[in-house]
Backbone as JSON, one array per atom type, in Angstrom:
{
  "sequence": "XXXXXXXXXXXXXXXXXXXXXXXXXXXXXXXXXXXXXXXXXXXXXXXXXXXXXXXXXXXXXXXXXXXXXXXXXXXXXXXXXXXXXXXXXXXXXXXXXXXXXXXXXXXXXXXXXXXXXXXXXXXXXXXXXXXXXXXXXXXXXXXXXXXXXXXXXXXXXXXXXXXXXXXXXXXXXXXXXXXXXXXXXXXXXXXXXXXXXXXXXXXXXXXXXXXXXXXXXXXXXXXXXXXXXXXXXXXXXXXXXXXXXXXXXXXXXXXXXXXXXXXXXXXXXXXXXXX",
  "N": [[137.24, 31.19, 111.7], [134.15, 32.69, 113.34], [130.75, 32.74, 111.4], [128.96, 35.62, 111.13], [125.99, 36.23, 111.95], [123.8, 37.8, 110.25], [120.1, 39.75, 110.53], [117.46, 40.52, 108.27], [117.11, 43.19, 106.67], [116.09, 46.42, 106.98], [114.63, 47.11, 104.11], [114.21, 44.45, 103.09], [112.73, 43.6, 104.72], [110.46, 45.12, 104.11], [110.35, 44.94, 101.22], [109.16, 42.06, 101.65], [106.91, 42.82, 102.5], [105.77, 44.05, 100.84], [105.3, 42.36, 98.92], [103.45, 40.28, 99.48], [101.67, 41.71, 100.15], [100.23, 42.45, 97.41], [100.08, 39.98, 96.32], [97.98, 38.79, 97.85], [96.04, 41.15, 97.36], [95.46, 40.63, 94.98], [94.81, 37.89, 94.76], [92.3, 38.16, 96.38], [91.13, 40.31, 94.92], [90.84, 38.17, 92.67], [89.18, 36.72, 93.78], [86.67, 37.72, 94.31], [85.58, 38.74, 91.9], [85.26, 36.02, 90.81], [82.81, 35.67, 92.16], [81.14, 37.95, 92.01], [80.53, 37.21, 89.14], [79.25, 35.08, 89.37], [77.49, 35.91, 90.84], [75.93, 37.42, 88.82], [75.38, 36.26, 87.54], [73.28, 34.67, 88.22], [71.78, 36.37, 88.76], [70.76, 36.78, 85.87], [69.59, 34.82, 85.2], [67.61, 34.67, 86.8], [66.65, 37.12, 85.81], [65.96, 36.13, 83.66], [63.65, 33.94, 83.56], [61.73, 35.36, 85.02], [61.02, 36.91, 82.63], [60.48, 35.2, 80.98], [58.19, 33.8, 82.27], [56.48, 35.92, 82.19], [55.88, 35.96, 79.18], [54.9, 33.22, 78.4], [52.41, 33.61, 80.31], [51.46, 35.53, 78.39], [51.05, 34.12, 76.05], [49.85, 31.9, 76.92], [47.26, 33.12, 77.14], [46.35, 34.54, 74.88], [46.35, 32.16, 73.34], [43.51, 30.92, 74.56], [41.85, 33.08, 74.58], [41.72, 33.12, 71.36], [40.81, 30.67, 71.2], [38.4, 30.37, 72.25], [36.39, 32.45, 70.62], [34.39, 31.86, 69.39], [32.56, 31.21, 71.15], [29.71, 31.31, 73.86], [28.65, 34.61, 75.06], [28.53, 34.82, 77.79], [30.07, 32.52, 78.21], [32.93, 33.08, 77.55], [35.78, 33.03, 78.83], [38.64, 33.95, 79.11], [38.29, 36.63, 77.67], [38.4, 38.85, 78.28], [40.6, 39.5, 79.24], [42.41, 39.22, 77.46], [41.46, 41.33, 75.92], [41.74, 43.49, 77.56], [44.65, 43.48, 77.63], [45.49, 44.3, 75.14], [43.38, 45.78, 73.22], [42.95, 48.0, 75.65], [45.29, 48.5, 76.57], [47.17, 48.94, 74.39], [49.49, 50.77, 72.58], [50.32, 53.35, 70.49], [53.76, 52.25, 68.62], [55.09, 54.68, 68.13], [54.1, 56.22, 70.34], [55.81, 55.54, 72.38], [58.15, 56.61, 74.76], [61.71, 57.41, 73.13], [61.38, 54.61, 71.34], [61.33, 52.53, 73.2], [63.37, 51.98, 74.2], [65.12, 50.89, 76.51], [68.49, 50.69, 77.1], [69.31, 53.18, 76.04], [71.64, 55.87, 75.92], [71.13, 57.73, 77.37], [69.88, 57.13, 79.84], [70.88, 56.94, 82.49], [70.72, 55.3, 84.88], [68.24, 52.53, 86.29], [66.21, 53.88, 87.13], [66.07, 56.02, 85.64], [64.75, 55.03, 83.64], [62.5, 54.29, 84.41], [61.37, 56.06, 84.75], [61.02, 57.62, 82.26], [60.34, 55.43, 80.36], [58.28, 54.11, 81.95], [56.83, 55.17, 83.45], [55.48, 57.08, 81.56], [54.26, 58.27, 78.63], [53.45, 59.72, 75.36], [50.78, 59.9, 75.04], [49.62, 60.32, 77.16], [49.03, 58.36, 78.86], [50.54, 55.87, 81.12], [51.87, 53.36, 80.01], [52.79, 50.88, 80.64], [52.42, 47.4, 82.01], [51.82, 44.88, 84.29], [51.63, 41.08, 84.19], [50.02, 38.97, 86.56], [51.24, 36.07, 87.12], [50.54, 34.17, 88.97], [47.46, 34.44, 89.08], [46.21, 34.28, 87.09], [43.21, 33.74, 86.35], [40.5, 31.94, 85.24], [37.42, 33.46, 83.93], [35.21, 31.98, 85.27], [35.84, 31.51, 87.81], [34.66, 33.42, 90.13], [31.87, 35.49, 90.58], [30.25, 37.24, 88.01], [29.99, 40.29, 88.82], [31.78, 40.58, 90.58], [34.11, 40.09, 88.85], [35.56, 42.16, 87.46], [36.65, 43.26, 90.07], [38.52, 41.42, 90.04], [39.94, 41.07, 87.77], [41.64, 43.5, 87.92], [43.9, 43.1, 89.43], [44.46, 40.65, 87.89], [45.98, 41.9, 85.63], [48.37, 44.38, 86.27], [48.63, 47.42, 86.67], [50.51, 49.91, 85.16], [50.5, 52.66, 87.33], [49.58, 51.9, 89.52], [49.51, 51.59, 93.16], [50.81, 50.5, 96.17], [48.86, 47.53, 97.63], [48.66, 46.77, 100.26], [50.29, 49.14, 101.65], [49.86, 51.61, 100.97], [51.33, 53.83, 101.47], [53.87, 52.69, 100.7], [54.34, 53.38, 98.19], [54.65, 53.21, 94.48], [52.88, 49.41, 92.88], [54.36, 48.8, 90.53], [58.33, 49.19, 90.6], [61.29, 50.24, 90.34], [63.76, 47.79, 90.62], [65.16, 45.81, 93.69], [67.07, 43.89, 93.96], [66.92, 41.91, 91.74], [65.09, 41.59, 88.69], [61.88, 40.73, 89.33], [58.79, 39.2, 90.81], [56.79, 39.99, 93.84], [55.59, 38.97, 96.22], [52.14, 38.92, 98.17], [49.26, 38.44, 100.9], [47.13, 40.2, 100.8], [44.16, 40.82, 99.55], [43.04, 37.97, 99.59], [40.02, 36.65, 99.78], [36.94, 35.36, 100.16], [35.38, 35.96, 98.3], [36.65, 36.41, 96.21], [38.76, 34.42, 96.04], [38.01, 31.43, 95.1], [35.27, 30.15, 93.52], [33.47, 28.83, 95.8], [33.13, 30.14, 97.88], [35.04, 29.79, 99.86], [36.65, 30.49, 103.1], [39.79, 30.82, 102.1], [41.85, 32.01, 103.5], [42.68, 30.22, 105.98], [43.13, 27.08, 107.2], [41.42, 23.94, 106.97], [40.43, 20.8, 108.99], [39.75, 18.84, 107.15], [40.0, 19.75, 104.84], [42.05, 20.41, 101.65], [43.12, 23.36, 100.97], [45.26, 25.66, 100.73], [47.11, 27.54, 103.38], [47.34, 30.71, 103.75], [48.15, 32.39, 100.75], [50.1, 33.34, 99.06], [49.63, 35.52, 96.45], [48.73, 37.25, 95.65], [50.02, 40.39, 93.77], [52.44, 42.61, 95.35], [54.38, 43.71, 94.92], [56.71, 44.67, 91.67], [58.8, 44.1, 90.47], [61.71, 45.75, 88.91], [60.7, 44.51, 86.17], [58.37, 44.97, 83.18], [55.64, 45.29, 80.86], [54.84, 46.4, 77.66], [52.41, 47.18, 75.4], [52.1, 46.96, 71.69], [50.77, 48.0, 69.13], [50.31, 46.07, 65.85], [50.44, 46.19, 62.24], [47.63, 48.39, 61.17], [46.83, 48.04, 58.29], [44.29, 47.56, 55.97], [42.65, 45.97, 57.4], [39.24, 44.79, 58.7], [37.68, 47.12, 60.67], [39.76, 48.54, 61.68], [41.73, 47.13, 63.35], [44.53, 45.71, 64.52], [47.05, 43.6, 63.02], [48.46, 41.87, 64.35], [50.03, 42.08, 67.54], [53.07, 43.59, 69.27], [54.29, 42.67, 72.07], [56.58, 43.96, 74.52], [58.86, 43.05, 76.45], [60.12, 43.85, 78.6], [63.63, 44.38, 81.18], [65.39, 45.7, 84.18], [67.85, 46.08, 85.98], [70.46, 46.66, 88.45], [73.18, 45.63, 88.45], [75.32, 43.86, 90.84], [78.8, 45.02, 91.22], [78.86, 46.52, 88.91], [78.94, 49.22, 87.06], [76.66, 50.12, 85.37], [73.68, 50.16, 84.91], [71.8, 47.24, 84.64], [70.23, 45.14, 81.63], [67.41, 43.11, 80.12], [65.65, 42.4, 77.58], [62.98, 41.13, 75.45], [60.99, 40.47, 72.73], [58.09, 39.54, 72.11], [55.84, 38.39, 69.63], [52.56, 38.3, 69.06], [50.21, 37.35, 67.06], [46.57, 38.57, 66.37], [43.71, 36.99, 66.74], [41.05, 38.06, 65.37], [41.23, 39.46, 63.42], [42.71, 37.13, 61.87], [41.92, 34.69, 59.59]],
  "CA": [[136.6, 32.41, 112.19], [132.89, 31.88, 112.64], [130.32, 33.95, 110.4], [128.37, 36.57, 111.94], [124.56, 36.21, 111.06], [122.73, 39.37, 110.42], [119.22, 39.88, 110.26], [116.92, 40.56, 107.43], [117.13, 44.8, 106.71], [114.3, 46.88, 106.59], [114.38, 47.24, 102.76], [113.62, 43.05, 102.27], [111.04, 43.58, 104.88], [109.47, 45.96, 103.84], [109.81, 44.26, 100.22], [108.09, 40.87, 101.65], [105.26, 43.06, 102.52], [105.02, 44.59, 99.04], [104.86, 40.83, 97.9], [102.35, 39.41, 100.5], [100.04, 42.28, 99.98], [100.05, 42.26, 96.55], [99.65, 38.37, 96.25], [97.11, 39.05, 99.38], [95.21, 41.49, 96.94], [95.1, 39.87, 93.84], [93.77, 36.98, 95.32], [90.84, 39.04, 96.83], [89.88, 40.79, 93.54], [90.23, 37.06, 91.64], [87.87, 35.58, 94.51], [85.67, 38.6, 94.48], [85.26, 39.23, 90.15], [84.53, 35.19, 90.6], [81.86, 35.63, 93.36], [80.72, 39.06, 91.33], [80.4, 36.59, 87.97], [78.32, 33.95, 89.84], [75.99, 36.59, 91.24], [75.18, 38.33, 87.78], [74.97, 35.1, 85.9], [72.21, 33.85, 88.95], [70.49, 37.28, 88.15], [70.17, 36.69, 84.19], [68.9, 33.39, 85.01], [66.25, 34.92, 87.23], [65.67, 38.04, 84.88], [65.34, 35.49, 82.64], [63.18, 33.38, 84.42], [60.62, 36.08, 85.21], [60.56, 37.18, 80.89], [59.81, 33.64, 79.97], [56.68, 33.94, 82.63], [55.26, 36.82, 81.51], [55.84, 35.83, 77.27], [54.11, 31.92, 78.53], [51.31, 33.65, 80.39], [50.6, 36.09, 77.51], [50.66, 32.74, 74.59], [48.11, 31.46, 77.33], [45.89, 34.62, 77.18], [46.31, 34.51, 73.23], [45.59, 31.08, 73.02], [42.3, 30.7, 75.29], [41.04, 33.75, 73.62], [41.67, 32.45, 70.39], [39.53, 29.33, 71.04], [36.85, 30.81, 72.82], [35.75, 33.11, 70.01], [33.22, 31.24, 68.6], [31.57, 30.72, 72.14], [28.27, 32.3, 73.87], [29.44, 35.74, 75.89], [28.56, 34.31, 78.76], [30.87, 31.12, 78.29], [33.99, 33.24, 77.4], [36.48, 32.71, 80.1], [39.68, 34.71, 78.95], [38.5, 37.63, 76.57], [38.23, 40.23, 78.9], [41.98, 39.69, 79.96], [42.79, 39.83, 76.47], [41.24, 43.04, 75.51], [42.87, 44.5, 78.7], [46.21, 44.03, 77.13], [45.89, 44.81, 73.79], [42.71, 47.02, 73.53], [43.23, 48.79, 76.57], [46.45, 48.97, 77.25], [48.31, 48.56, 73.26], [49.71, 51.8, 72.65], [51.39, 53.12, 69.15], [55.1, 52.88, 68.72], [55.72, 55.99, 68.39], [53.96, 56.96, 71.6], [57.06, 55.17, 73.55], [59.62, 57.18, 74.5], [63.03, 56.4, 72.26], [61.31, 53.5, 71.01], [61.29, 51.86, 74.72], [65.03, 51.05, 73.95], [65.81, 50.59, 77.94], [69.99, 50.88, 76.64], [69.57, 54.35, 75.17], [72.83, 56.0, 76.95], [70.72, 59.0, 78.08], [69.38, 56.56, 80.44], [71.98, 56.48, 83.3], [69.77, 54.38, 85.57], [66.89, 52.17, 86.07], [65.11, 55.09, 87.77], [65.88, 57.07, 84.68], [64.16, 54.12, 82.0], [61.09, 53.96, 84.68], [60.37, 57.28, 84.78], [60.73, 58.18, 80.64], [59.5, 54.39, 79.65], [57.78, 52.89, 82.11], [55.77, 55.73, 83.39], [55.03, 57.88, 80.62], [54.28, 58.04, 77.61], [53.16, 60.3, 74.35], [49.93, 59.62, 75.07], [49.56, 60.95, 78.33], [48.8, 57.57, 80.39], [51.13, 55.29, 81.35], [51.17, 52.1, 78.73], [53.25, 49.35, 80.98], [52.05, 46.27, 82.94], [52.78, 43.14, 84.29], [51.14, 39.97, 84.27], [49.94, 38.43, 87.89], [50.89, 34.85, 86.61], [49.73, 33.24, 89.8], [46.45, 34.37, 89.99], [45.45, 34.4, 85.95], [41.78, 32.63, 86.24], [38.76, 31.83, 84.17], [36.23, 34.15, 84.58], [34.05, 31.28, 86.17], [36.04, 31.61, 89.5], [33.56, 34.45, 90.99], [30.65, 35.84, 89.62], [30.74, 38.29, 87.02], [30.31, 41.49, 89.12], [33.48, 40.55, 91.27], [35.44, 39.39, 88.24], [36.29, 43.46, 87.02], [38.07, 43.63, 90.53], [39.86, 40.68, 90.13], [41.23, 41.9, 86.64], [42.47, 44.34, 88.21], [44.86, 42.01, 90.44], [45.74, 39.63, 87.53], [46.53, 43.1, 85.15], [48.89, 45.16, 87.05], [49.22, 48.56, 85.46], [52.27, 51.04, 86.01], [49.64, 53.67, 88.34], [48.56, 51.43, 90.72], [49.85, 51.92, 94.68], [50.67, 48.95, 97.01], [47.27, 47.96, 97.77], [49.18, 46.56, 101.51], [50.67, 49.63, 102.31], [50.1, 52.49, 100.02], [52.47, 55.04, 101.42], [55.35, 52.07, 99.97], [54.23, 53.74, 96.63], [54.26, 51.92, 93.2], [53.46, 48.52, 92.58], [55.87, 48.58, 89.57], [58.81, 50.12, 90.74], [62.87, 49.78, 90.07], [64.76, 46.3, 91.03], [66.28, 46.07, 94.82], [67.86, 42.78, 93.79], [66.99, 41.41, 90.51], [63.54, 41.5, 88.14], [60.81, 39.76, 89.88], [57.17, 39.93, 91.38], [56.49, 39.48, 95.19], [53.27, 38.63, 96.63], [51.64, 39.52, 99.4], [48.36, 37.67, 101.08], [46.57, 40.78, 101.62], [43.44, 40.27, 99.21], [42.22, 36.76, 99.7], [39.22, 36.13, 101.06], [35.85, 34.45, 99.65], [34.8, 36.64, 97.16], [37.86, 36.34, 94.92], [39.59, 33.52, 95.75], [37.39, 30.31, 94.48], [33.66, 30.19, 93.76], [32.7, 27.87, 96.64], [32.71, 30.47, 99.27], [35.56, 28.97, 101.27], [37.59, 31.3, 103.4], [41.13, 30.5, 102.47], [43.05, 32.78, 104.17], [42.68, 29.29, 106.72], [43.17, 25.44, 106.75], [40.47, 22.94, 107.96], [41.71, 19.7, 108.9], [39.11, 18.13, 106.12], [40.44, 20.7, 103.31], [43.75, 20.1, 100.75], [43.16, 24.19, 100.89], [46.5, 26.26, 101.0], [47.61, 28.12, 104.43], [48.22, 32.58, 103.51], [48.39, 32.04, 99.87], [50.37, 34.13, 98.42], [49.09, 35.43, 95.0], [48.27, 38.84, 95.05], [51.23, 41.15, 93.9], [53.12, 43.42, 96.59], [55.9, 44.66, 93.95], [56.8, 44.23, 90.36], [60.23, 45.31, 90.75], [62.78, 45.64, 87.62], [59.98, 44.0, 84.88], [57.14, 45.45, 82.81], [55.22, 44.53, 79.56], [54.33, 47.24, 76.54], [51.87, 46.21, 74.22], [52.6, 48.02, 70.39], [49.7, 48.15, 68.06], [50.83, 46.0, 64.89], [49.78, 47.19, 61.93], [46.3, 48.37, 61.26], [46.23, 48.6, 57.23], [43.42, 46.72, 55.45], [41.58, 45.44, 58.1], [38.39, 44.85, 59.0], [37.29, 47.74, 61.82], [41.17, 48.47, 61.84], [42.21, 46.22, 64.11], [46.04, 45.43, 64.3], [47.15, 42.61, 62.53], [49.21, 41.61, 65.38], [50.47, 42.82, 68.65], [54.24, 43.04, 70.2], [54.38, 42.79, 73.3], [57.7, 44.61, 74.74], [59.05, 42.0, 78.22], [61.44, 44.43, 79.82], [63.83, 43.84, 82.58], [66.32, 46.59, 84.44], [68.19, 46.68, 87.49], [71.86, 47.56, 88.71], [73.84, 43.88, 88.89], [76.59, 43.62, 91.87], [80.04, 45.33, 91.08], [79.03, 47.32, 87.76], [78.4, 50.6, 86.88], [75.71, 50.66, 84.46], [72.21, 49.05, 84.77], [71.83, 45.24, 83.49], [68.9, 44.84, 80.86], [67.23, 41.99, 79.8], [63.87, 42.04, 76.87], [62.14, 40.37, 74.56], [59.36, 41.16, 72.32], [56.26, 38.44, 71.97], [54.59, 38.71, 68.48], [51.14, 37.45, 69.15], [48.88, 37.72, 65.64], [45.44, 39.03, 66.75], [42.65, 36.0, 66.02], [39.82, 38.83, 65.21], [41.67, 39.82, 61.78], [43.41, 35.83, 61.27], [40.91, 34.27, 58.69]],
  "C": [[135.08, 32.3, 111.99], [132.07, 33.09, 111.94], [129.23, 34.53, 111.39], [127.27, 36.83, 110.8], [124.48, 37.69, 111.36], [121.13, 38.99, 109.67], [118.49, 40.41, 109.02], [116.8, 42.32, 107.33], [115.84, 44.86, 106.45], [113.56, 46.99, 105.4], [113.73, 45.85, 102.46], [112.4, 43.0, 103.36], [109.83, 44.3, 104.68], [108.94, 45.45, 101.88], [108.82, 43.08, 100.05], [106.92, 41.43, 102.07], [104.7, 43.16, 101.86], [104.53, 43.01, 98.47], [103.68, 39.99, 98.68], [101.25, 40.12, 100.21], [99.36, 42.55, 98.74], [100.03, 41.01, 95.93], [98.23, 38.25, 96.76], [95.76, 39.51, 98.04], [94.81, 41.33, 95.98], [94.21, 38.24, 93.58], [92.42, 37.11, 95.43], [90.39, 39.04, 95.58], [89.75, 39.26, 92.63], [88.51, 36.73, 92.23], [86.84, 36.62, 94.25], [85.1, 38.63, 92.31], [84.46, 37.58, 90.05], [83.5, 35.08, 91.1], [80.75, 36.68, 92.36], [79.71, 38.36, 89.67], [79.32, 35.81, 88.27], [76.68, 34.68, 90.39], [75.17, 37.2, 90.08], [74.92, 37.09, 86.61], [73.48, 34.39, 86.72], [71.46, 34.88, 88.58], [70.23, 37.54, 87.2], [69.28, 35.74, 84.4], [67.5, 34.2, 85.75], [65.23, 36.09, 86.79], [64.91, 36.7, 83.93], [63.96, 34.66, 82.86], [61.61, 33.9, 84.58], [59.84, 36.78, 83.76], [59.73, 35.67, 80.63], [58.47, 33.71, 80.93], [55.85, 34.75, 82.47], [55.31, 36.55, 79.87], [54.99, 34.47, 77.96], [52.86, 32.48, 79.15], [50.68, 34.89, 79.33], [50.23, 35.34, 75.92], [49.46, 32.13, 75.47], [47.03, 31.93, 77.16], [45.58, 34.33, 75.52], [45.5, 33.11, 73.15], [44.11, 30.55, 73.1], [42.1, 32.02, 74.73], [40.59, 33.03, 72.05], [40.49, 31.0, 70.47], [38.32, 29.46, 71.48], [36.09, 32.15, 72.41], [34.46, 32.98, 69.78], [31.97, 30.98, 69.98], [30.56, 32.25, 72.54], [29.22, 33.6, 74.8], [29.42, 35.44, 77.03], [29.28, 32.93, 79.26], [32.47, 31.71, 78.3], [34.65, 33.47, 78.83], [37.89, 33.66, 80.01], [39.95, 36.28, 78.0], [39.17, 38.97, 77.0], [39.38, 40.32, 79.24], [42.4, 39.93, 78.68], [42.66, 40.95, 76.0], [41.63, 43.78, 76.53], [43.99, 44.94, 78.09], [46.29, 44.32, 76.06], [44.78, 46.02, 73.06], [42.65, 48.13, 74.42], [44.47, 49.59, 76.77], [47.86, 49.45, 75.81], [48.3, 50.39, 73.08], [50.57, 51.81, 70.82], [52.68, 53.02, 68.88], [55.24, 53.91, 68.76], [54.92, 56.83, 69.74], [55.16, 56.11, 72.59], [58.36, 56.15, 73.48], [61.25, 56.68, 73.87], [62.17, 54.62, 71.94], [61.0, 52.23, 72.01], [62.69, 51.05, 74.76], [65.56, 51.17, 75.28], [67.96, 50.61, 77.66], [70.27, 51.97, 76.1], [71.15, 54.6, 76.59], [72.51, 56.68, 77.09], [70.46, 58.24, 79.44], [70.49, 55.82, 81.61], [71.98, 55.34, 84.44], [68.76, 54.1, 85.38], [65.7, 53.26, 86.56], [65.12, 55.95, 86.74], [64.87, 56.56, 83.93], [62.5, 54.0, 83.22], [60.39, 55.28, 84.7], [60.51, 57.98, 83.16], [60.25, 56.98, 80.35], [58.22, 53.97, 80.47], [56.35, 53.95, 82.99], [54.88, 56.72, 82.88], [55.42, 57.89, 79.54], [53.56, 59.35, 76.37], [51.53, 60.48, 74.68], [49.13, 59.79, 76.19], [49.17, 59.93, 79.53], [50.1, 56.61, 80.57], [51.12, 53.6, 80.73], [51.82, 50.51, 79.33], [52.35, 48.7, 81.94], [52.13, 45.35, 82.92], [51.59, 42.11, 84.29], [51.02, 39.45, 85.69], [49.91, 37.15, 87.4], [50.47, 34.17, 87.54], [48.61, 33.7, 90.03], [45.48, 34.74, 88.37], [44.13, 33.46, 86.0], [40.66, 32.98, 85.25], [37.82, 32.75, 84.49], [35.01, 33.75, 85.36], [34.1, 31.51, 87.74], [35.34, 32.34, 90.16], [32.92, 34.77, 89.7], [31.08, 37.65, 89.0], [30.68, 39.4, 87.21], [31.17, 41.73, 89.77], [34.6, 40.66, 89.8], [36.25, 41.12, 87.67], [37.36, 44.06, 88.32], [38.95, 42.69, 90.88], [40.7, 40.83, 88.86], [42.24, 42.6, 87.08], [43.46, 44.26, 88.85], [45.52, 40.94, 88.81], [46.66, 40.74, 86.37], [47.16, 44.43, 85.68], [48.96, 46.39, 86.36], [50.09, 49.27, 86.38], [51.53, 52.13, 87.19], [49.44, 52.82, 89.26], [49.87, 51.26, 91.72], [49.9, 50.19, 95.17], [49.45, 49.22, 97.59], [47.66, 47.63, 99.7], [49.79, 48.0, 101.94], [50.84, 51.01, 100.83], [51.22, 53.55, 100.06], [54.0, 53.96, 100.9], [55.49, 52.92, 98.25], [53.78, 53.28, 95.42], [54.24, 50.58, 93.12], [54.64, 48.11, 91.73], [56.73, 49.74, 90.46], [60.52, 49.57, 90.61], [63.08, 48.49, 91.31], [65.17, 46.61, 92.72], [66.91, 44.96, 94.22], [67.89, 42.08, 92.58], [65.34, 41.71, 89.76], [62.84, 40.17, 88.96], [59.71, 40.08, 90.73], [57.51, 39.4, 92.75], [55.12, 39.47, 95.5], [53.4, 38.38, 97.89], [50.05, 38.51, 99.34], [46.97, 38.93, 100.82], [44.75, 40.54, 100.79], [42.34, 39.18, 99.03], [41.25, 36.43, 100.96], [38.15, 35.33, 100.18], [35.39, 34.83, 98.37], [35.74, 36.31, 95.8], [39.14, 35.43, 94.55], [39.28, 32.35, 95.37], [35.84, 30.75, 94.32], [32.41, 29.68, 94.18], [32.69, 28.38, 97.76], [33.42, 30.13, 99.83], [36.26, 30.26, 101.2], [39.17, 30.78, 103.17], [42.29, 30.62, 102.9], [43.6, 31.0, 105.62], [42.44, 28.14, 106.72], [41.83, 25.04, 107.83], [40.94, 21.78, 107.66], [41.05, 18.83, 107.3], [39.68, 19.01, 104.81], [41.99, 20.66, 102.87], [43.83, 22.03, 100.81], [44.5, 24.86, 102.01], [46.78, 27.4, 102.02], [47.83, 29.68, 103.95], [48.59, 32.34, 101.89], [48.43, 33.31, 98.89], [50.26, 34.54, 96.54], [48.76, 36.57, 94.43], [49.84, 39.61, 94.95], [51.62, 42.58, 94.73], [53.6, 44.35, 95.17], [56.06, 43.89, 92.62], [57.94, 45.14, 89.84], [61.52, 44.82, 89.53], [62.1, 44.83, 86.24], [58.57, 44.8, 84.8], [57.09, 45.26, 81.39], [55.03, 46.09, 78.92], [53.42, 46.65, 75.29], [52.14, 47.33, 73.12], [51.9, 47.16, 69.85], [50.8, 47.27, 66.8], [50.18, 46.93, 63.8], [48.4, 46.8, 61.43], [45.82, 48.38, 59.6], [45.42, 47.59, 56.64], [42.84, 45.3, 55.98], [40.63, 45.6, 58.86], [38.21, 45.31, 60.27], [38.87, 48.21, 62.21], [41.75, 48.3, 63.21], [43.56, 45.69, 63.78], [46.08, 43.98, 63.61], [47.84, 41.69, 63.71], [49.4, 42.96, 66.92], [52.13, 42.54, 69.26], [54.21, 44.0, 71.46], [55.97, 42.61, 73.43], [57.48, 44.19, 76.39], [60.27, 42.91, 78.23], [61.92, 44.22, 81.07], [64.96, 45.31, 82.44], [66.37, 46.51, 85.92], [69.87, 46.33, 87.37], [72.13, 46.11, 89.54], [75.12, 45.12, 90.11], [77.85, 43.92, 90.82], [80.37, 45.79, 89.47], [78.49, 48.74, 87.82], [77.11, 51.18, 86.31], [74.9, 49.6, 85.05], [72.75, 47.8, 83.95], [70.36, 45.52, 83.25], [68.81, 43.58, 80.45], [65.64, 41.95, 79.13], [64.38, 41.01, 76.02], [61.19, 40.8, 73.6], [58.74, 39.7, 71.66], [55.34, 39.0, 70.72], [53.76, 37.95, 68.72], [50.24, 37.85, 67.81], [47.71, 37.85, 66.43], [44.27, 38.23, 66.06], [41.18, 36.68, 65.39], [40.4, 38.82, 63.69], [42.41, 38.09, 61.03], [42.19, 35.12, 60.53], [40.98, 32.97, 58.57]]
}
C-alpha cells in the first residue's frame, strides 16, 4: 500500500520562520555590536590622538619658553604664547564648575559639559582653549605688530566665532563625529603666513610653497584645554609653582547612550619660580 506524503503544516512553517529570523537577527546584532566596537575603538584612537597633540604642543611651549628666559625681549620667540596660557587664560580650581569633571552624571550630554565647563566659569569669562598645533610659530615669522593677530589664530579661546562663516557660531563647539580640529584656508595671505612676503594662498612653478594650506582652525569640535593655577604659596611675586593643564575630550560614540570622554591633565612646573 504506498505511503501518502503530506506536506509540511503551518505550525513547522511558521516554526522555520521563528528559527531563520531569529538566527537572521542574532547574526545582525553580532555583525553590528562588532562594527559598533571597531567604530568606538577608531574614535579613542583619534580622541586620543588629538590629547597627545595638544599635551606635545603645550611641553613645546613650556620648553622654548623655558630656554629663552635668559634672552634679550626682542629675541624671545615663544613667551608671549606662554603667558597666553597660563597668565591669561590659568584660572583657579575652584572657579571650574564641579571641578571640570566632564563624567559628573548631572551632565547628560556633551552640550550639557560645554555649556557648564567649557563655557563658563566662576569667574565670569570663559577659561577653555585649544591649541592651533599647525600654525604654532616663532614670533620671527611676521613682524611684531602682526604677531598679536596671529596669537590669536594659534590660541583659540572658547568666545571666538568662525572667522569663515560667523553665523556657523563657535569655533569650539560639541563633536559631530569624534574630538578633532578642522582647518579652513581662509586667513593666509602675506602678512601672516611667512616673513618673505610670498602670497601662498598660490604655487609658482619655481616655489616648493604649499597649494590652500590649510592651518587656520574652522572648528574645535569635542576638545578643549583648562589651565589651573598650581599653587601660589611662598613664591616670589606669587606665581604658581606649576600649572595643570586640563586636555578634555567629549562626544556621543555610535550605538551608546551616554557621551564618551577622554582627558588628561599636563603638569608643566612654571620656569619663573624653578631655581
Amino acid at each position: 500500500m504506498p505511503r501518502i506524503k503530506h506536506g509540511d503544516t503551518l505550525i513547522e512553517v511558521v516554526f522555520s520562520f521563528m528559527v531563520f529570523s531569529s538566527v537572521s537577527i542574532a547574526s545582525i546584532s553580532i555583525m553590528n555590536s562588532g562594527l559598533n566596537q571597531a567604530q568606538r575603538s577608531l574614535e579613542v584612537t583619534m580622541a586620543r590622538n588629538s590629547v597627545d597633540a595638544q599635551a606635545e604642543a603645550l611641553r613645546f611651549i613650556q620648553n622654548n619658553f623655558s630656554a629663552e628666559r635668559e634672552w634679550a625681549d626682542n629675541k624671545k620667540q615663544f613667551t608671549d604664547i606662554w603667558n597666553n596660557i597660563t597668565a591669561v587664560k590659568g584660572v583657579e580650581a575652584n572657579a571650574i564648575p564641579d571641578g571640570g569633571d566632564v563624567n559628573n552624571p548631572k551632565y547628560e550630554s556633551c552640550e550639557d559639559v560645554y555649556q557648564y565647563i567649557v563655557y563658563d566659569d566662576n569667574s565670569g569669562r570663559s577659561p577653555a582653549f585649544v591649541m592651533n598645533t599647525r600654525l604654532i610659530q616663532p614670533k620671527t615669522i611676521v613682524a611684531s605688530s602682526k604677531y598679536a593677530e596671529l596669537l590669536k589664530l594659534i590660541v583659540i579661546s572658547a568666545d571666538e566665532n568662525s572667522r569663515d562663516d560667523p553665523a556657523s557660531g563657535k569655533i569650539m563647539r560639541p563633536s559631530t563625529l569624534y574630538p578633532r580640529l578642522t582647518f579652513t584656508t581662509l586667513m593666509f595671505n602675506e602678512q601672516l603666513t611667512d616673513g618673505l612676503e610670498h602670497d601662498r594662498s598660490t604655487n609658482e612653478e619655481n616655489s616648493l610653497s604649499e597649494t590652500r594650506l590649510y592651518r587656520e582652525v574652522h572648528s574645535a569640535e569635542g576638545i578643549w584645554v583648562i589651565t589651573v593655577n598650581g599653587d601660589k604659596s611662598n613664591n616670589v611675586g606669587s606665581h604658581p609653582q606649576y600649572f595643570d593643564f586640563y586636555v578634555q575630550t567629549c562626544w556621543q560614540s555610535v550605538g551608546t547612550k551616554t557621551h564618551s570622554t577622554l582627558s588628561t591633565i599636563i603638569r608643566l612646573y612654571n620656569p619663573e619660580v624653578i631655581e
